[in-house]
N, C-alpha and C positions, 0 to 999 in steps of 0.2 A: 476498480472502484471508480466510481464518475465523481468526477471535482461538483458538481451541483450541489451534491449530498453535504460537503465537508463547510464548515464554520466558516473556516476564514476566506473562503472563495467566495462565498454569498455577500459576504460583509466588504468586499474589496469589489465587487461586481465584476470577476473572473473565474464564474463558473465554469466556464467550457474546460473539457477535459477529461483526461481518464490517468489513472497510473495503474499498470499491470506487473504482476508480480508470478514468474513461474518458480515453482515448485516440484523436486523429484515426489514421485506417489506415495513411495515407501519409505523415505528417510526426510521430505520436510523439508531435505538441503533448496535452498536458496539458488536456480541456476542462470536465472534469467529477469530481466525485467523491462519496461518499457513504459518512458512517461510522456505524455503530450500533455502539459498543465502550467498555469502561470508558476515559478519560482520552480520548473524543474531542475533546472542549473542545481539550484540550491537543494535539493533532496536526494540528488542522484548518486552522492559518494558515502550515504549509509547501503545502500544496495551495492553498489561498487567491493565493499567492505565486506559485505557478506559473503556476494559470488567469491569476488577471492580466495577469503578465508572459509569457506563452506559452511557457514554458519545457517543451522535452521530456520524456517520462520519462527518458530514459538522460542528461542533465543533472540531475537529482533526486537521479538512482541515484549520483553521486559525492560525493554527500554523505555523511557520514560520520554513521553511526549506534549507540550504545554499545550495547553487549549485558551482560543484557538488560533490554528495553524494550519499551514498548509502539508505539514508533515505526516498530521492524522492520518490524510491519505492513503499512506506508506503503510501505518498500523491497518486501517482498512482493506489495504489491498492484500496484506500477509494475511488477515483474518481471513476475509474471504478466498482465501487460497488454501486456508486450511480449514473450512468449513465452519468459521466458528463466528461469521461476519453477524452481526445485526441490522446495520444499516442498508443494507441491499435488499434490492428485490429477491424472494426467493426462487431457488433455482427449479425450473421443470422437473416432474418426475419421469422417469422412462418406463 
């Protein structure tokens, strides 16, 4: 997910950014993630929390996240990791 997209980046003028979220294909589990974004420090130990505990994106995704924030992110990048993003450009077809 690109930080441009998200509320609180824009409003804070620390657009620049990305936070990525992998995902196994077949189970959802949560194994990987990688952020370059203002306040990643602070975002990084709900992913932390997951990979650990193997916890799915769409378990993540009911978390509850205030708007806005730079957290959305996170919910953005699980979305788009499991194909259910909105705010992205859509993906190429092959």
């Amino acid at each position: 997910f690109i930080m441009s997209a998200n509320g609180k980046s824009l409003i804070t003028k620390e657009e620049r950014g990305f936070v990525k979220v992998i995902v196994e294909a077949h189970t959802e589990v949560v194994i990987g993630a990688q952020m370059m974004c203002a306040r990643a420090t602070d975002m990084i130990g709900e992913l932390v929390t997951a990979v650990v505990n193997r916890l799915t994106a769409q378990q993540l995704l009911k978390g509850m996240r205030a708007h806005p924030t730079y957290n959305e992110g996170v919910a953005e990048a699980l979305e788009d990791a499991v194909g259910e993003a909105i705010h992205v450009m859509p993906k190429k077809k092959r």
